[in-house]
C-alpha positions in Angstrom: 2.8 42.6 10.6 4.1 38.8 11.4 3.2 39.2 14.8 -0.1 40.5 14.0 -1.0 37.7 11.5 0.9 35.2 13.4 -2.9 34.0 15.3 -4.6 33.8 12.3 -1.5 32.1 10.2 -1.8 29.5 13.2 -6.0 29.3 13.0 -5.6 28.8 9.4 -2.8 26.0 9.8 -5.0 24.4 12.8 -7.8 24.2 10.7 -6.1 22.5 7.8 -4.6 20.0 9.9 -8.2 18.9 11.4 -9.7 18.7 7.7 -6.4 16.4 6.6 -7.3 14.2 9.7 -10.4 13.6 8.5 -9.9 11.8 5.0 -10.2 8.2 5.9 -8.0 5.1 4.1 -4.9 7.6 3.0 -1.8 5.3 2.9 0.3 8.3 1.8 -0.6 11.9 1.4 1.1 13.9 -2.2 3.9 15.7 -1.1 2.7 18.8 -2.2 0.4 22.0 -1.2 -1.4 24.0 -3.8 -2.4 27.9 -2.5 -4.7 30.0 -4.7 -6.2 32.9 -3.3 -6.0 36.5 -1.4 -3.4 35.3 1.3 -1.6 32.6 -0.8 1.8 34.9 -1.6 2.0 35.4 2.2 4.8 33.9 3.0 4.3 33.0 6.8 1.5 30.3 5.1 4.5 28.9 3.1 6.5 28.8 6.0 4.3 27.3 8.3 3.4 24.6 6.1 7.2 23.9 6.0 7.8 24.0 9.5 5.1 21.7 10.6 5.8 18.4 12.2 3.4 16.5 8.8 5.3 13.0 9.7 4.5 13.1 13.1 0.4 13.4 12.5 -0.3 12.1 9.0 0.8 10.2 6.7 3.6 11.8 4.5 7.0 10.3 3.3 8.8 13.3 2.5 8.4 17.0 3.5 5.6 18.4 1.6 6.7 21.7 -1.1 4.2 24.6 -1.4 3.5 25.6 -5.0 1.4 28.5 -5.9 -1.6 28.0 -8.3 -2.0 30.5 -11.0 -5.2 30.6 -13.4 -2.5 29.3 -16.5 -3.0 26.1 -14.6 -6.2 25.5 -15.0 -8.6 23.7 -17.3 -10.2 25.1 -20.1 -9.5 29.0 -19.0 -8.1 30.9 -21.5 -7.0 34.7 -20.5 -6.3 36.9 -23.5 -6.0 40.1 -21.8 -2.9 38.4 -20.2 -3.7 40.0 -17.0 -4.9 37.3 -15.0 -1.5 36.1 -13.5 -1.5 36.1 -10.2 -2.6 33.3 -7.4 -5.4 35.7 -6.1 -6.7 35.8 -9.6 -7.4 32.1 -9.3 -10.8 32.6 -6.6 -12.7 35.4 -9.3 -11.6 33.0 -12.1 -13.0 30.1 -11.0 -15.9 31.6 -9.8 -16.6 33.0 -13.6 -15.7 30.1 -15.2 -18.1 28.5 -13.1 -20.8 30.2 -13.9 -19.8 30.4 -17.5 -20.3 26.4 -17.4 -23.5 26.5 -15.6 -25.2 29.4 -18.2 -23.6 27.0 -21.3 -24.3 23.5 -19.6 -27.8 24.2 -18.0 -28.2 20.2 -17.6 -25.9 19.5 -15.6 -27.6 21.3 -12.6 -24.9 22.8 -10.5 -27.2 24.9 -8.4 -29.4 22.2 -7.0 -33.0 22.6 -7.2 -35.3 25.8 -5.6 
């Protein structure tokens, strides 16, 4: 399975590097990844945040740590089933909290106009 997903763990690296490269005026970058999502618990993402040369290319002090973002961490979501608990609960959570804010908060326009 590595080997397999060893292209894509690479794409997905490759691609995170070019959108770090692109904030402008960044004395220091936090030393610190947060993953959310499907492929966050993979650990060949974890390690290949770890292994990459950061000091070299951008601006970080220290080696950065991974953490992995569950949806107790965030704002204003409130699970009492007790069931959302992992970091791929995090995308579908959002999303319905989302929309939860646009169907309660209709002012505030989120969708843009048709």
């Amino acid at each position: 399975m590595r080997r397999l997903l060893a292209p894509d763990v690479q794409l997905w690296l490759d691609a995170l590097v070019v959108a770090m490269e692109e904030f402008e005026n960044v004395e220091e970058f936090p030393p610190q990844f947060y993953l959310c999502g499907g492929g966050a618990m993979l650990p060949d993402l974890k390690e290949a945040i770890l292994s990459y040369p950061w000091h070299k290319y951008l601006s970080f002090k220290r080696l950065p740590k991974v953490l992995l973002v569950t949806p107790d961490k965030l704002d204003r979501v409130y699970d009492k089933s007790g069931l959302l608990i992992h970091p791929y609960d995090v995308t579908p959570t959002s999303l319905a909290k989302f929309y939860w804010d646009v169907l309660r908060l209709p002012n505030l326009n989120y969708l843009g106009t048709y």
